[in-house]
C-alpha positions as CSV (number, residue, x, y, z in Angstrom):
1,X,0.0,0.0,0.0
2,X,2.8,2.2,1.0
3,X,4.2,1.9,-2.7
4,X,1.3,3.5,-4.5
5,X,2.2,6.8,-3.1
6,X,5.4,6.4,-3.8
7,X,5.2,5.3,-7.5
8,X,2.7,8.1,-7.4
9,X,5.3,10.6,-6.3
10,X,8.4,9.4,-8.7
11,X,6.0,9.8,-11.4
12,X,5.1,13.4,-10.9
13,X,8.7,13.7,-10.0
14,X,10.1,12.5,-13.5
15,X,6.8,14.5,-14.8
16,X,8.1,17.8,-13.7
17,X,11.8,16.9,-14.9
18,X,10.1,17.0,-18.9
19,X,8.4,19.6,-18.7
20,X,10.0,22.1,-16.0
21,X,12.5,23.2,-18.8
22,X,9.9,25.0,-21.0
23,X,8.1,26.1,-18.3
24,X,10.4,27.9,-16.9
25,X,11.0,29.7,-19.8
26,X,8.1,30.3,-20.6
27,X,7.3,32.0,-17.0
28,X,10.5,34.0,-16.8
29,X,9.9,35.2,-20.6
30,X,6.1,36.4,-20.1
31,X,7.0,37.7,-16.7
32,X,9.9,39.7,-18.2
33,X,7.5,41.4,-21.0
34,X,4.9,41.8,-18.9
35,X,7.0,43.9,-16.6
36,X,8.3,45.7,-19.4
37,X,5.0,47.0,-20.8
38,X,3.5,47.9,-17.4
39,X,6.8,50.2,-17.0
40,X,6.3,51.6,-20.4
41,X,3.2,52.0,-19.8
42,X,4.1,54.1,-16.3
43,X,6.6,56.2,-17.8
44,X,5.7,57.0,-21.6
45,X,2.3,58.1,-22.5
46,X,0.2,56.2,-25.1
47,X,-1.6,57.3,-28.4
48,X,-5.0,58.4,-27.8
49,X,-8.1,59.9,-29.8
50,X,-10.7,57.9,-31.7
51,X,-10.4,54.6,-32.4
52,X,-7.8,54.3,-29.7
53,X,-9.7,52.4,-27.1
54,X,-8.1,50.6,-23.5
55,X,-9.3,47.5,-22.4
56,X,-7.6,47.9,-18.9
57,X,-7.2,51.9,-18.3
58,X,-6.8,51.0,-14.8
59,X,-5.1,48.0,-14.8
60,X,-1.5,48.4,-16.7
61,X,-0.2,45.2,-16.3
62,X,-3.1,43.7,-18.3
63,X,-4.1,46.9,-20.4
64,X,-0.9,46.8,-23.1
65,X,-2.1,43.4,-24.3
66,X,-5.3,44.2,-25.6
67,X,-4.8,46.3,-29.0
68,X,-5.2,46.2,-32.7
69,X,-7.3,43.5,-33.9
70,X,-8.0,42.3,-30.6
71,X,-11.2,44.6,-30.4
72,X,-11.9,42.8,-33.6
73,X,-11.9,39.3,-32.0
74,X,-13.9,40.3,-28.5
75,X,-16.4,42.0,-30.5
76,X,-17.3,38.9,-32.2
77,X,-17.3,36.9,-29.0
78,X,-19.5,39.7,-27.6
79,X,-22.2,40.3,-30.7
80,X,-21.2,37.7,-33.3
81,X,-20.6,38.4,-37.0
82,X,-22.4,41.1,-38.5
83,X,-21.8,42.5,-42.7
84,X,-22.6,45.9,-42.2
85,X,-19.7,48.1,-42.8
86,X,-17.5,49.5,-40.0
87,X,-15.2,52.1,-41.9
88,X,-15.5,49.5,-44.7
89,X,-14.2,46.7,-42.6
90,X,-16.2,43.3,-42.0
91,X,-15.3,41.6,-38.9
92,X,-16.2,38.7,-40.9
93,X,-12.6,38.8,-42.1
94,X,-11.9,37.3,-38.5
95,X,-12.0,33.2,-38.2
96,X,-14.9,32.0,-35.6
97,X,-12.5,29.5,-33.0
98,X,-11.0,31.8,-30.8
99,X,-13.6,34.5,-30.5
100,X,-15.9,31.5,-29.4
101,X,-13.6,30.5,-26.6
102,X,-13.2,34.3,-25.5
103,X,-17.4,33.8,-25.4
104,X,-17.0,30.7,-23.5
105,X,-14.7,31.8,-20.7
106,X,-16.0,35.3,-20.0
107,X,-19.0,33.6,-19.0
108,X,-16.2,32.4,-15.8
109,X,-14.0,35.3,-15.7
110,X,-16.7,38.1,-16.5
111,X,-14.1,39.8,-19.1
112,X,-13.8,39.3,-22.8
113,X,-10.5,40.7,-22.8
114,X,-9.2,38.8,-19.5
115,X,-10.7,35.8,-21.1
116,X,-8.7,36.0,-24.6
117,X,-5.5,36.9,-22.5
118,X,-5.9,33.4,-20.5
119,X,-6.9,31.5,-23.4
120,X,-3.6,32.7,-25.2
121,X,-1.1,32.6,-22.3
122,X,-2.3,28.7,-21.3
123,X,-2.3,28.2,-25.2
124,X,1.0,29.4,-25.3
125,X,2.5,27.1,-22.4
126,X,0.4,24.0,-23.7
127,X,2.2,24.7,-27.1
128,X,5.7,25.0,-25.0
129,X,5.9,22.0,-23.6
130,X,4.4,19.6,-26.2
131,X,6.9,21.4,-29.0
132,X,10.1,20.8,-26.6
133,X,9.0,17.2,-26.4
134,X,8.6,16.9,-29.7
135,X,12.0,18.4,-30.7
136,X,13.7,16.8,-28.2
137,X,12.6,13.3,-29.3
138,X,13.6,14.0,-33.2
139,X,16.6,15.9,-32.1
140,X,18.7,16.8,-28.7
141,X,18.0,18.5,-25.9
142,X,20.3,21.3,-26.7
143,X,18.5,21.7,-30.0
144,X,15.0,21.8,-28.1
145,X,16.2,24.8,-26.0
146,X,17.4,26.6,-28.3
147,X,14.4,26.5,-29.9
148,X,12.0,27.3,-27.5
149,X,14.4,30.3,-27.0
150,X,14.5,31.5,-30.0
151,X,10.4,31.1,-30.2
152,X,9.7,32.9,-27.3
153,X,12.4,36.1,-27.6
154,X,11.3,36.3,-31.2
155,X,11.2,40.1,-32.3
156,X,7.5,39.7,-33.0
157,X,7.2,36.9,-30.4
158,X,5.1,39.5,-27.4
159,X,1.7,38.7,-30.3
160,X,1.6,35.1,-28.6
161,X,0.5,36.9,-25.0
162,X,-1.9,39.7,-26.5
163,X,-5.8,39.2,-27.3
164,X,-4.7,37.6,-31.0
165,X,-5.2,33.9,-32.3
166,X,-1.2,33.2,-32.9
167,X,-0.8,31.1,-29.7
168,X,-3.9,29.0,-30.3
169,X,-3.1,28.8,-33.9
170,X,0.8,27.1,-33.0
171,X,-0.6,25.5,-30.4
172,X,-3.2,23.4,-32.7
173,X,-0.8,22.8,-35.8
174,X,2.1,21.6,-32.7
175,X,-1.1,18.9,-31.9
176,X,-1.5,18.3,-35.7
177,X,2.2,17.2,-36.1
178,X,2.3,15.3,-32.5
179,X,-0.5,12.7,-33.5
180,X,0.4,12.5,-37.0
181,X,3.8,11.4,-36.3
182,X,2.2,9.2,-33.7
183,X,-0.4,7.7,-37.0
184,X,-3.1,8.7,-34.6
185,X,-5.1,10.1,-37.7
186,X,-8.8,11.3,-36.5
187,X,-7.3,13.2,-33.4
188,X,-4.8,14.9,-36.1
189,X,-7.0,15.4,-38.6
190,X,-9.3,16.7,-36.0
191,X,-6.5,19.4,-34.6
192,X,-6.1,20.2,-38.6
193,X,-9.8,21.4,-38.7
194,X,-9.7,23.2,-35.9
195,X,-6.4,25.1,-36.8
196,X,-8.5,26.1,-40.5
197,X,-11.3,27.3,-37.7
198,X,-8.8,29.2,-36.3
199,X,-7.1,31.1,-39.6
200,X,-7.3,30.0,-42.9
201,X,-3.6,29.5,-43.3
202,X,-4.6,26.8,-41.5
203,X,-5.8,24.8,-43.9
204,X,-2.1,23.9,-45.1
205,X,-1.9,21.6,-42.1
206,X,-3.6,19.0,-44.8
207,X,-0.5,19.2,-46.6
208,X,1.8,17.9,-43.7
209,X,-0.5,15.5,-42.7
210,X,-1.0,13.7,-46.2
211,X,3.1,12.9,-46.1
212,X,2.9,11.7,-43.0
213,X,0.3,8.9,-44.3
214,X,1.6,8.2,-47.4
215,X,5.4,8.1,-45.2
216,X,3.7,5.3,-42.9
217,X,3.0,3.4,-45.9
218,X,6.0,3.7,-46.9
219,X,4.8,5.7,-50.3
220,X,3.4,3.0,-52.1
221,X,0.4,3.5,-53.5
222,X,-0.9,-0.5,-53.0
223,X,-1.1,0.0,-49.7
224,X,-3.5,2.8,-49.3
225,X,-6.2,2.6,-47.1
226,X,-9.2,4.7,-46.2
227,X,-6.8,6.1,-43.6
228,X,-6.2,8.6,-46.4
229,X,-9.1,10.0,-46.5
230,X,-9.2,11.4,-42.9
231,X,-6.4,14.6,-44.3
232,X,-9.8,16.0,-46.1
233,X,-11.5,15.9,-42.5
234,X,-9.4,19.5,-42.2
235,X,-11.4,20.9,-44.9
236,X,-14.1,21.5,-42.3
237,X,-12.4,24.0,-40.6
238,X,-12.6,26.6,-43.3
239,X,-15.6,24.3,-45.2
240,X,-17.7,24.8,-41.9
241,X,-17.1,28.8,-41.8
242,X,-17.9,29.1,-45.3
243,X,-21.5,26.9,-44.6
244,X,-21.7,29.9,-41.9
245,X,-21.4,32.5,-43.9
246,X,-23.5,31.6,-46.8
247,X,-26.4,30.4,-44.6
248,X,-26.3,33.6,-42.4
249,X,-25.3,36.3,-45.0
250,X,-25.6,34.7,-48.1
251,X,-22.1,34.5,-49.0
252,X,-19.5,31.6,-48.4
253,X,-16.4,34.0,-49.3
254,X,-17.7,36.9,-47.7
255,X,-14.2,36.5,-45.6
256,X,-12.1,36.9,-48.5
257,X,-14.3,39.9,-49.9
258,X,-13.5,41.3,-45.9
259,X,-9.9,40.7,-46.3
260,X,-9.5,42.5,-49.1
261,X,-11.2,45.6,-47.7
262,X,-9.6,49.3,-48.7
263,X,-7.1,50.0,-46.0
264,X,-6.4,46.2,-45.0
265,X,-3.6,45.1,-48.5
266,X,-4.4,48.4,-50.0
267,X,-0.7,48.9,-51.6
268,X,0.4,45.3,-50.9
269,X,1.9,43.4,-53.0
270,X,5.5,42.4,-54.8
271,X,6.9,46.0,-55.9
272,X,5.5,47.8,-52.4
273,X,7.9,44.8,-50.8
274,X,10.7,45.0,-53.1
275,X,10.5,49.4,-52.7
276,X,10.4,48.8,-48.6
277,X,13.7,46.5,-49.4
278,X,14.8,49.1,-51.6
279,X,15.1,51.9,-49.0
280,X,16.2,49.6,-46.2
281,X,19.8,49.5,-47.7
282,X,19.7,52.7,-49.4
283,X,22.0,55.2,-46.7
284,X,20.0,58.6,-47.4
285,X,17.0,56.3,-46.0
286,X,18.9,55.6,-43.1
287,X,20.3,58.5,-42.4
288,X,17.2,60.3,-42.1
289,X,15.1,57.6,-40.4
290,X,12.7,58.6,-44.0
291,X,11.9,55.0,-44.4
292,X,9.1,52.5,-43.5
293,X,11.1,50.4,-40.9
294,X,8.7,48.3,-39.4
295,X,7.6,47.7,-43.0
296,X,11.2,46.7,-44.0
297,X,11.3,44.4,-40.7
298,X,8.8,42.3,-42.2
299,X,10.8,41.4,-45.8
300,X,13.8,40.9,-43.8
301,X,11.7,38.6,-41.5
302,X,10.5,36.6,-44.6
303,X,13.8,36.4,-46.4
304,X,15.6,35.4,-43.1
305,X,12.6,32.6,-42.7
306,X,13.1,31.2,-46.2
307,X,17.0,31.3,-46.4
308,X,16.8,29.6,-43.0
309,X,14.6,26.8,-44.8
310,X,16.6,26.6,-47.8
311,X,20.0,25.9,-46.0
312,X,18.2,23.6,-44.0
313,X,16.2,21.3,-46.6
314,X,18.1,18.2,-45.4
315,X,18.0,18.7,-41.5
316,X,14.3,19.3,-40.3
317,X,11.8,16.3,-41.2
318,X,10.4,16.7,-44.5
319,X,6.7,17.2,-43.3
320,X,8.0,19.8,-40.9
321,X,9.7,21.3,-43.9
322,X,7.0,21.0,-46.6
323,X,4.5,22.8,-44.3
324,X,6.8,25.7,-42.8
325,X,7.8,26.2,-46.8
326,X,4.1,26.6,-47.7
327,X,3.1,28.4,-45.3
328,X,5.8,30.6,-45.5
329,X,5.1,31.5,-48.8
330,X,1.3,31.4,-48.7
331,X,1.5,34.2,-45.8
332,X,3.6,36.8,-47.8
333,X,0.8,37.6,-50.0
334,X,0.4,40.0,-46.8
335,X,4.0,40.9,-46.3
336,X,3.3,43.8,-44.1
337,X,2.2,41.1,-41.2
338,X,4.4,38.7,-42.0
339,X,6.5,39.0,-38.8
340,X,3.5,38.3,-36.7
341,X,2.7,35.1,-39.5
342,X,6.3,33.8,-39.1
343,X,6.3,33.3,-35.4
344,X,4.0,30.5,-35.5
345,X,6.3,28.3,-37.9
346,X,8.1,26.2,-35.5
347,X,10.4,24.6,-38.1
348,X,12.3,27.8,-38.5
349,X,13.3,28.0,-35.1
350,X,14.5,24.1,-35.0
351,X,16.5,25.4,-38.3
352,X,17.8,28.1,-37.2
353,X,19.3,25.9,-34.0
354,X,20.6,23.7,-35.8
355,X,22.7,26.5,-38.0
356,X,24.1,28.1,-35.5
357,X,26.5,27.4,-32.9
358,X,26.8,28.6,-29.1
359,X,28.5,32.0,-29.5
360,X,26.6,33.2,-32.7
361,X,23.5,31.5,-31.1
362,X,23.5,33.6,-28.1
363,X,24.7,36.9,-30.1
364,X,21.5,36.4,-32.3
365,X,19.2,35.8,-29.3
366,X,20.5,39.3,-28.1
367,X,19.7,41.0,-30.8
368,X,16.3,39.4,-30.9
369,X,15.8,40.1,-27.4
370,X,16.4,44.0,-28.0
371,X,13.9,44.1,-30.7
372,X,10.9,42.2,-29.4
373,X,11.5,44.7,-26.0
374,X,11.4,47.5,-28.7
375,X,8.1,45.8,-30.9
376,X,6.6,45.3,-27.7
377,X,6.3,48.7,-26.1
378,X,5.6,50.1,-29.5
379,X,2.4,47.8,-29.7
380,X,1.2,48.3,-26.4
381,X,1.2,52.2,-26.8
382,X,-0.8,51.6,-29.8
383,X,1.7,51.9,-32.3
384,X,1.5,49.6,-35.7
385,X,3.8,46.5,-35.5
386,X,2.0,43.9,-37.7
């Protein structure tokens, strides 16, 4: 009898030994930029004048996390979808999953906005832990570290604390790739539709999960089974918000109609990219500070992203590969987010560790530690970051 506590105790002993690492980090990274925007806060005033609303006014610790297209997201969870024009924007531009759990949990917390912070910190740490266990089995220890450094002190990494869908999002494709590897098909296929209910770029998690059946089967085609049917079941992510819309309003792409509103990719495109890139290296544009920077930030992100996979073809798994490739280049048709797109495509960071070694490593996570202190402040003072 004695031994049943005992066994119960080494258990959550060797428990805690997995998973302390990214929790940890996690905790001393969140607690770091959450002190860091409550003192900015303090000290430096923010923007104000319409449009410019607070979510905490009294509360600083909480209030810098709540800005941009967070009021987009707890509007829905507070009055649902509606297509009548806000300054010609549709919130129906805004995928239904995480403004439904904001719904769901303010009903406990009595906050839409505490409610989306919770929901995307827990999602966060969930995504931690399961991702370090996952790198650490394909790779090293040392490898899974350095990756879940270099994901959580990325520039643009302060979006997976605030009222937006990126933690949720990495979270759900992280589950995608941890059963598929596993050949537990339904639950992954399941995580795929539910990562395509979350943003549509999240219908590329079909891609991944298609090699990893035709991989178990060692690619030949006289051994499929209906097991390759269950990579369509993530077309009902996307399939089931279309049904939505067309039943409610009439139109099943009134989403993409939203997204392309005036203001939203007005200007976007391949030449406003390559004439951000432009200025970046010309010296007058420097000298002056007369340049988009933040603009430029986002290229540089997506040419660092896709050299990183390039020089890396042969070292990540190729379904990790395929998927950060595609959905790399699928989220640059809006270039001007594409930091904030970026940070959710774990395979980069597992590149990017392998690439470097301890001294460039930690010079690099410096630098990156410098700018997400800098993105950080500027968002929560309601200056655009992505």
């Amino acid at each position: 009898m004695e031994t049943e506590p005992l066994q119960a105790t080494s258990r959550l002993k060797t428990w805690w030994q997995q998973v302390s690492w990214p929790v940890w980090t996690f905790l001393v990274t969140r607690l770091g930029l959450l002190v860091l925007v409550w003192l900015s806060l303090s000290l430096l005033p923010v923007v104000t004048g319409e449009g410019f609303w607070r979510a905490f006014p009294h509360n600083l610790f909480f209030d810098g996390w709540s800005r941009w297209d967070s009021g987009w997201y707890v509007d829905i969870a507070q009055n649902g979808y509606s297509d009548a024009l806000q300054n010609v924007y549709l919130n129906t531009a805004f995928f239904p999953l995480y403004p439904l759990l904001i719904k769901g949990l303010q009903y406990l917390l009595g906050n839409y906005h505490a409610a989306g912070l919770l929901i995307s910190n827990l999602a966060l740490l969930a995504a931690c832990v399961l991702l370090y266990k996952m790198i650490e089995e394909r790779f090293s220890s040392d490898v899974a570290q350095k990756s879940l450094l270099l994901l959580l002190l990325n520039p643009f990494a302060f979006y997976f604390s605030a009222v937006y869908t990126e933690s949720l999002f990495l979270l759900l494709v992280v589950l995608v790739f941890h059963f598929g590897s596993r050949r537990q098909w339904a639950l992954s296929a399941l995580f795929s539709a539910l990562a395509g209910a979350t943003r549509l770029v999240g219908l590329l998690t079909i891609i991944p999960l298609l090699y990893l059946y035709l991989e178990s089967i060692g690619f030949n085609w006289r051994n499929l089974r209906a097991g390759v049917l269950w990579p369509a079941l993530g077309l009902l992510g996307p399939g089931s918000y279309m049904l939505f819309q067309a039943l409610k309003f009439g139109d099943p792409f009134l989403f993409v109609k939203s997204q392309n509103a005036p203001g939203w990719k007005e200007g976007v495109n391949l030449f406003s990219a390559l004439d951000a890139l432009r200025m970046t290296f010309s010296w007058n544009a420097l000298k002056t500070g007369d340049f988009p920077a933040i603009y430029a930030a986002h290229v540089l992100a997506f040419l660092v992203g896709l050299s990183v996979l390039i020089v890396t073809r042969r070292k990540l798994p190729p379904a990790w590969w395929i998927w950060a490739l595609v959905t790399l280049l699928v989220s640059f048709s809006v270039w001007i987010s594409m930091g904030r797109f970026l940070i959710v495509i774990f395979p980069l960071y597992v590149g990017t560790a392998l690439l470097f070694k301890d001294r460039q490593f930690n010079s690099l996570l410096y630098f990156s530690t410098l700018l997400l202190g800098l993105f950080a402040i500027m968002f929560s003072h309601w200056y655009w970051v992505g």
